[in-house]
Structure formats: C-alpha cells, structure tokens
Steps between C-alpha positions, in 0.01 A plus 500: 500500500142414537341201303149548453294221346246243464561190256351198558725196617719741659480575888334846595733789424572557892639144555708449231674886539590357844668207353874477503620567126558137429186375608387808216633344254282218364280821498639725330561299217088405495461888477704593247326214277162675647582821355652405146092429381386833770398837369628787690456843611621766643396650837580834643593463850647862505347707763259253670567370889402170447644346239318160521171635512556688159617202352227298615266713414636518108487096509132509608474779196670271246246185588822255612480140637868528552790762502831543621744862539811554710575832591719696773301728738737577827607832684816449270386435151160537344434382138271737327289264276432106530505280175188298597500113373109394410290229362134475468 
C-alpha cells in the first residue's frame, strides 16, 4: 500500500511510510480527523504507468494546499481508481 500525501504538521509522505506501524499511529489518527472536513475525488489510475504523477497532476488541477490517498500499485495488485482526500 502506498500513502501518498501532504498535510501540514505531519512528516513528508516518504518518512512516515518508512515508519514502523506504531510510530504511524499518532498519525493516522491526525489523518483521519484531516479527512472528516476534506472533499474528495476520484482519480482514474487505470491504464497510466505512473501512478503518482497522475495523481499529482489531478491535485495541481483541483488547486490543493493539502491532500492525502492510499492506494496499491505493485506487480501483484493494482487498484484501478484512487479516492483523492483535498482541501483548498
């Protein structure tokens, strides 16, 4: 699973998904509080080799400060669409 986000007071999205789950915690909890006043969308992920840069590219579309998505995108599993976490 890939955690793909930027919310301020939380590390950078590469350092905390290389935490050890109990260190995630503490943060997980601050993002589910983050999302219950987000909007969110939908992003199509089906089809496209880089993942990431098509969800980038739809947060630089929608205007965000911050967003957050989690997603899986390995040789094993693939999700097909992203529900995208946003606020202005």
């Amino acid at each position: 699973m890939t955690r793909l986000f930027k919310i301020n007071g939380l590390p950078k999205d590469s350092v905390f998904n290389n935490l050890i789950f109990g260190r995630q915690i503490d943060g997980l909890r601050a993002i589910e509080l983050w999302k219950s006043g987000a909007q969110s969308i939908y992003v199509s992920i089906k089809r496209v080799q880089n993942s990431k840069s098509e969800i980038k590219k739809c947060v630089k579309m929608s205007g965000a400060k911050e967003f957050y998505c989690k997603y899986y995108d390995d040789s094993e599993w693939r999700d097909d669409s992203v529900e995208l976490f946003y606020k202005i």
